[in-house]
PLY file of the C-alpha trace (Angstrom):
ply
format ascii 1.0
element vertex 118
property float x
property float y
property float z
element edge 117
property int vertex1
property int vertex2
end_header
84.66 -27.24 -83.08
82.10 -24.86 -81.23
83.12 -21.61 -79.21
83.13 -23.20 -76.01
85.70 -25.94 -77.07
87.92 -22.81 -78.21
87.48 -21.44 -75.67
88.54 -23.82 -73.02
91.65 -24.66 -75.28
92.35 -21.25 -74.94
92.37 -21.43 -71.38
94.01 -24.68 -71.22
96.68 -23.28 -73.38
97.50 -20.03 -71.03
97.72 -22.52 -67.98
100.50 -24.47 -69.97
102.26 -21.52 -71.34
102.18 -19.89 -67.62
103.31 -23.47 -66.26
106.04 -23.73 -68.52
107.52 -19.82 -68.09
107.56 -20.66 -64.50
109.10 -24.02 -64.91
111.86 -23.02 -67.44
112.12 -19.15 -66.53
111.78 -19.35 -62.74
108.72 -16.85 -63.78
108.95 -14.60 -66.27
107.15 -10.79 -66.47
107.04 -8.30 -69.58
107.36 -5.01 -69.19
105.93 -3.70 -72.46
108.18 -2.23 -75.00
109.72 0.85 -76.77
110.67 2.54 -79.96
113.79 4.30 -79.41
115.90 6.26 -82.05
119.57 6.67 -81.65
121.73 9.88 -82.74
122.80 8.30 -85.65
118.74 8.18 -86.66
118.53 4.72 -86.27
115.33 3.15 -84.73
115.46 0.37 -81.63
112.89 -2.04 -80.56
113.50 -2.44 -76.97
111.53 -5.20 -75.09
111.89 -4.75 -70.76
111.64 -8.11 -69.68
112.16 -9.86 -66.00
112.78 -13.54 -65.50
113.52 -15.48 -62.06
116.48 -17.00 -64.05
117.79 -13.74 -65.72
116.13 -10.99 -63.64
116.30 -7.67 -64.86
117.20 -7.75 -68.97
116.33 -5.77 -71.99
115.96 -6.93 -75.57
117.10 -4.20 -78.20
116.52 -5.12 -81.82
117.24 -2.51 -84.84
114.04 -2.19 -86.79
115.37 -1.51 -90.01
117.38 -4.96 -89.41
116.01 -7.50 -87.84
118.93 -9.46 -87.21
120.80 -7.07 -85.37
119.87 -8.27 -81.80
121.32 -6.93 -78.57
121.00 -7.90 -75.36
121.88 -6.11 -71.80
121.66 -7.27 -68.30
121.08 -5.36 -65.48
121.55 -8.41 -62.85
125.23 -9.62 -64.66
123.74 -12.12 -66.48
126.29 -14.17 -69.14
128.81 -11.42 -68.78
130.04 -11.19 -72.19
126.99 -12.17 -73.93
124.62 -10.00 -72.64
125.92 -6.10 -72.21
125.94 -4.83 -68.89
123.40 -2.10 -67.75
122.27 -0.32 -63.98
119.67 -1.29 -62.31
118.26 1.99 -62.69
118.89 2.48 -66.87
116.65 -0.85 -67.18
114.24 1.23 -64.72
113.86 3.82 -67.39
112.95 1.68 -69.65
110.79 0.05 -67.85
109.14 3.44 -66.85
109.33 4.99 -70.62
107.41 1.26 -71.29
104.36 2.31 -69.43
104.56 6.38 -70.36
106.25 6.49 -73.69
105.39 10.33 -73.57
107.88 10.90 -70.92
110.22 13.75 -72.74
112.86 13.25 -69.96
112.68 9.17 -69.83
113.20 9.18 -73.38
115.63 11.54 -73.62
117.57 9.36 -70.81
116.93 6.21 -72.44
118.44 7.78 -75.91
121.35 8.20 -73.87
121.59 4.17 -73.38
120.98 3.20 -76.54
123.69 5.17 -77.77
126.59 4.25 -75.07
124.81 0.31 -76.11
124.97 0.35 -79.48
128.17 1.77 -80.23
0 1
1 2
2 3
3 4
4 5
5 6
6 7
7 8
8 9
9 10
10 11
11 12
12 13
13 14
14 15
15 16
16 17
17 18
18 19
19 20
20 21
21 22
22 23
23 24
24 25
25 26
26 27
27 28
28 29
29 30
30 31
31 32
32 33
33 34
34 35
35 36
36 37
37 38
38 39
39 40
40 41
41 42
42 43
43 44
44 45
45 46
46 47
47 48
48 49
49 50
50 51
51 52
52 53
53 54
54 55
55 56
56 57
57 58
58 59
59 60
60 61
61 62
62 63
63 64
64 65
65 66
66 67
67 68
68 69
69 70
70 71
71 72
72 73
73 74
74 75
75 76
76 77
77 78
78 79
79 80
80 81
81 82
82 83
83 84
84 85
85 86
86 87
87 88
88 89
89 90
90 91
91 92
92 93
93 94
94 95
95 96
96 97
97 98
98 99
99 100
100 101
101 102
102 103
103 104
104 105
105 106
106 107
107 108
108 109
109 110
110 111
111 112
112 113
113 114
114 115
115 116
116 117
């Protein structure tokens, strides 16, 4: 296969995958992510993410256990399933996601994680 045929599969390939998030998801955005460590010295992976379906959610995953996965909602998405957060505390992470050297976001966002993960 030569570089241009890779090429266009490549291209060919975002189309679908940006077809399909829009078909399934209603749209769907990422926000980036961020390494956040708890009180108890425990570190969080938390992905900011924003469907049409689910809106506003974030994905928090413990790093040192990869099967401990949380999920919280800011939009009350499956109440019960996913934990419930403001509007504004998925803003900070969204925020901390672009400047992860906010002192203050992070500090605010440490704050989540622990009520979350209690």
């Amino acid at each position: 296969m030569n570089p241009t045929d890779i090429v266009t599969l490549y291209k060919f390939g975002k189309v679908a995958e940006d077809l399909w998030n829009e078909a399934w998801h209603g749209g769907k955005e990422d926000f980036g992510s961020v390494l956040i460590q708890d009180s108890n010295s425990r570190l969080w992976k938390v992905k900011v993410r924003f469907t049409g379906y689910r809106k506003r959610y974030l994905k928090i995953k413990l790093e040192s256990h990869g099967s401990l996965k949380i999920r919280a909602s800011a939009d009350n998405y499956k109440p019960g399933e996913y934990l419930r957060i403001t509007p504004d505390e998925w803003h900070v992470f969204a925020l901390l996601a672009k400047d992860n050297n906010e002192r203050e976001l992070y500090a605010c966002a440490r704050s989540i994680i622990d009520r979350l993960v209690r």
